[in-house]
C-alpha positions as CSV (number, residue, x, y, z in Angstrom):
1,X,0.0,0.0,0.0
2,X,1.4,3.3,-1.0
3,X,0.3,6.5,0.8
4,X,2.0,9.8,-0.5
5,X,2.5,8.6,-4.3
6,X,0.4,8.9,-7.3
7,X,-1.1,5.2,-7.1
8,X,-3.1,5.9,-3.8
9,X,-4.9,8.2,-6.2
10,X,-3.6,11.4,-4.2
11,X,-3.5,14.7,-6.3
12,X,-1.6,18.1,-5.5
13,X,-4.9,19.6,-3.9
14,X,-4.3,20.3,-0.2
15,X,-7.1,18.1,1.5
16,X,-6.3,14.7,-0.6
17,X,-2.9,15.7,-0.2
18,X,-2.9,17.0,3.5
19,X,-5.3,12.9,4.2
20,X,-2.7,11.3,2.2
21,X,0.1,12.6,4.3
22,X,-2.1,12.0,7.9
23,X,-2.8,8.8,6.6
24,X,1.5,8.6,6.0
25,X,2.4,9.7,9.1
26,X,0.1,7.5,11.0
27,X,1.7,4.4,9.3
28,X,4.9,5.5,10.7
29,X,4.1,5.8,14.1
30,X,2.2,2.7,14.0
31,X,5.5,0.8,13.0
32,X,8.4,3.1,14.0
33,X,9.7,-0.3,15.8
34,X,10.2,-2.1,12.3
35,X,12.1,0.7,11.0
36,X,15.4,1.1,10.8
37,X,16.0,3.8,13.1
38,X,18.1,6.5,10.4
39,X,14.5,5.7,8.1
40,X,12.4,6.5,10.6
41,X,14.2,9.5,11.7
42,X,14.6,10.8,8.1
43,X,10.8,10.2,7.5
44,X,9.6,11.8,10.3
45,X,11.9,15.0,10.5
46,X,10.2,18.2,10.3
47,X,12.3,19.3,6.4
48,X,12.0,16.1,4.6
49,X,9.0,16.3,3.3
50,X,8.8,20.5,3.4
51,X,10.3,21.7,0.0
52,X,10.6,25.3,1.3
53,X,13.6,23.4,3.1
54,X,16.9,23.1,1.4
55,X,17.8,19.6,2.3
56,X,14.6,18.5,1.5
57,X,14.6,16.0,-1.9
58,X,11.4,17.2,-3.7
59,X,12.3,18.6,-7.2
60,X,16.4,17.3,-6.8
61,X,17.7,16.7,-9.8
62,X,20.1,13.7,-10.0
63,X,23.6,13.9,-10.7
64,X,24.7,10.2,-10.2
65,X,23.5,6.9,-9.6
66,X,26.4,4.4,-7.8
67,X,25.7,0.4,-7.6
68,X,28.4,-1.1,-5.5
69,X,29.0,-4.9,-4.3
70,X,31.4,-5.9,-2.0
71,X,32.3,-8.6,-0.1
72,X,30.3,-9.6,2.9
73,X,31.1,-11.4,5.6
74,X,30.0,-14.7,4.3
75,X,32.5,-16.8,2.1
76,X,31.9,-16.4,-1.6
77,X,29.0,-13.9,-1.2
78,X,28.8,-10.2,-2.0
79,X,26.5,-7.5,-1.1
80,X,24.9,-4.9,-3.0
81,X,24.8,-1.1,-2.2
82,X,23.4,2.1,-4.2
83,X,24.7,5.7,-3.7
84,X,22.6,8.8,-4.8
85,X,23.8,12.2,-5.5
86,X,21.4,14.6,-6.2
87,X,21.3,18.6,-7.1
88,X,18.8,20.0,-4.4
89,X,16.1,22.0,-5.5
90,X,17.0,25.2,-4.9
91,X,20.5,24.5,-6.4
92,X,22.1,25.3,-3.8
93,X,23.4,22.3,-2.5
94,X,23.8,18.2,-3.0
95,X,21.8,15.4,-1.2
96,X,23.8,12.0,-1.0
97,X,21.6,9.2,-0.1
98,X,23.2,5.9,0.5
99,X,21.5,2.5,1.0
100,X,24.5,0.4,2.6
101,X,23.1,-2.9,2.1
102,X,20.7,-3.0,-0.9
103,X,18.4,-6.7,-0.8
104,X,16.8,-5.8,-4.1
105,X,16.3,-3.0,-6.3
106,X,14.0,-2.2,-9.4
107,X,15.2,1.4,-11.1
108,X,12.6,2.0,-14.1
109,X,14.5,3.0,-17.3
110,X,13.9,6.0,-19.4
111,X,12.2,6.5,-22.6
112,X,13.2,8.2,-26.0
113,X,10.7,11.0,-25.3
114,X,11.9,11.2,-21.8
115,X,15.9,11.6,-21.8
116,X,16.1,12.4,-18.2
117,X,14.6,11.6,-14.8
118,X,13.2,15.4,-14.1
119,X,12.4,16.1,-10.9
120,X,12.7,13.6,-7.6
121,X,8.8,14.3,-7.0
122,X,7.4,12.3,-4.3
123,X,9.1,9.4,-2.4
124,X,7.7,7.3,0.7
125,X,9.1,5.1,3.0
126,X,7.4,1.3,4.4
127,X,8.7,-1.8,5.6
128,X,8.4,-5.1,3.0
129,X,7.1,-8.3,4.3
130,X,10.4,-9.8,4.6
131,X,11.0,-6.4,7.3
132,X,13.2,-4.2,5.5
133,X,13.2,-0.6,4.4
134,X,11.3,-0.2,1.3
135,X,11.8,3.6,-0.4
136,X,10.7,4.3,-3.1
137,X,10.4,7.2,-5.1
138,X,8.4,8.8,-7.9
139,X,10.6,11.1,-10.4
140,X,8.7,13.6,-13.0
141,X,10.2,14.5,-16.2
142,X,8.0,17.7,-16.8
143,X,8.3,18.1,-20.5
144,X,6.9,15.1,-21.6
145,X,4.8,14.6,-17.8
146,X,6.5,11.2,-17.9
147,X,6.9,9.6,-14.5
148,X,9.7,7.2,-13.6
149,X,9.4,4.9,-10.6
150,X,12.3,3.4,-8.1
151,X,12.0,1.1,-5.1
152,X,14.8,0.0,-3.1
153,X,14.6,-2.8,-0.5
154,X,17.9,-1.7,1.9
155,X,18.6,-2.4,5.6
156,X,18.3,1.4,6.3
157,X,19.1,5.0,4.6
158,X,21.9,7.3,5.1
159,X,21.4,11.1,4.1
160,X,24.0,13.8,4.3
161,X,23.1,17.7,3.0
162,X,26.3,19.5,1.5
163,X,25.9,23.2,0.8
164,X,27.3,24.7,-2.1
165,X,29.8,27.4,-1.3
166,X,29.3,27.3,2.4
167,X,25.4,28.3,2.0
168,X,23.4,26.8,4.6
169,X,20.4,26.2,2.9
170,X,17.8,25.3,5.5
């Protein structure tokens, strides 16, 4: 079940949006002990989801896209692990998401008529039945109104804000 993204049928109009996010929060705080605790913390900070805060990922363009494996602690098996660097919003500053151990991934492609991802639009977090971090997030090519879908399934989420030029930005 999705809560914040297009599928639950929410539009930019402030009461389905404004139930859509109650409905979000409430989710959290029903689970909060499933989460991993830099998730939960991330999705229930006052700037994430407020995109007159810098740090916040709404409208981020991305700059890079890193899949890693190493090895793992196991003989003769590797782990997976995605990197994110993105160009906030306001340009003014770069978001680096990092999943450190990623279970599985599925990272829609683009299209001919779409050569970019656009904007990071709307992005959620819940726990999979197997009890890991599930993110995913919605990106928004504007020209074409194309959206691209991502959902990662990682132990937890680290996030790390870096102003440009020593601006603050939040």
């Amino acid at each position: 079940m999705v809560f914040i993204l297009s599928d639950d049928g929410r539009d930019d109009e402030y009461p389905a949006a404004e139930r859509a996010f109650e409905r979000y929060e409430a989710y959290l705080a029903e689970n909060q002990t499933a989460f991993p605790p830099r998730a939960y913390e991330l999705a229930t900070s006052n700037w994430f989801y407020n995109s007159r805060d810098h740090r916040c990922p709404h409208d981020a363009w991305l700059e890079s896209l890193q899949i890693s494996e190493k090895p793992s602690a196991q003989p003769r098996q590797r782990s997976c692990s995605i990197a994110l660097r993105l160009l906030g919003a306001y340009h003014d500053g770069h978001i680096e998401i990092t999943y450190p151990t990623v279970y599985a991934y599925s990272l829609q492609k683009l299209s001919r008529d779409a050569p970019s991802h656009g904007d990071w639009r709307y992005d959620e977090f819940r726990i999979s039945d197997r009890g890991h971090l599930i993110h995913e997030i919605e990106w928004a090519y504007r020209a074409q109104c194309k959206a691209f879908v991502w959902v990662i399934e990682a132990n937890d989420i680290d996030f790390r804000w870096i102003p440009v030029h020593g601006m603050s930005g939040s």
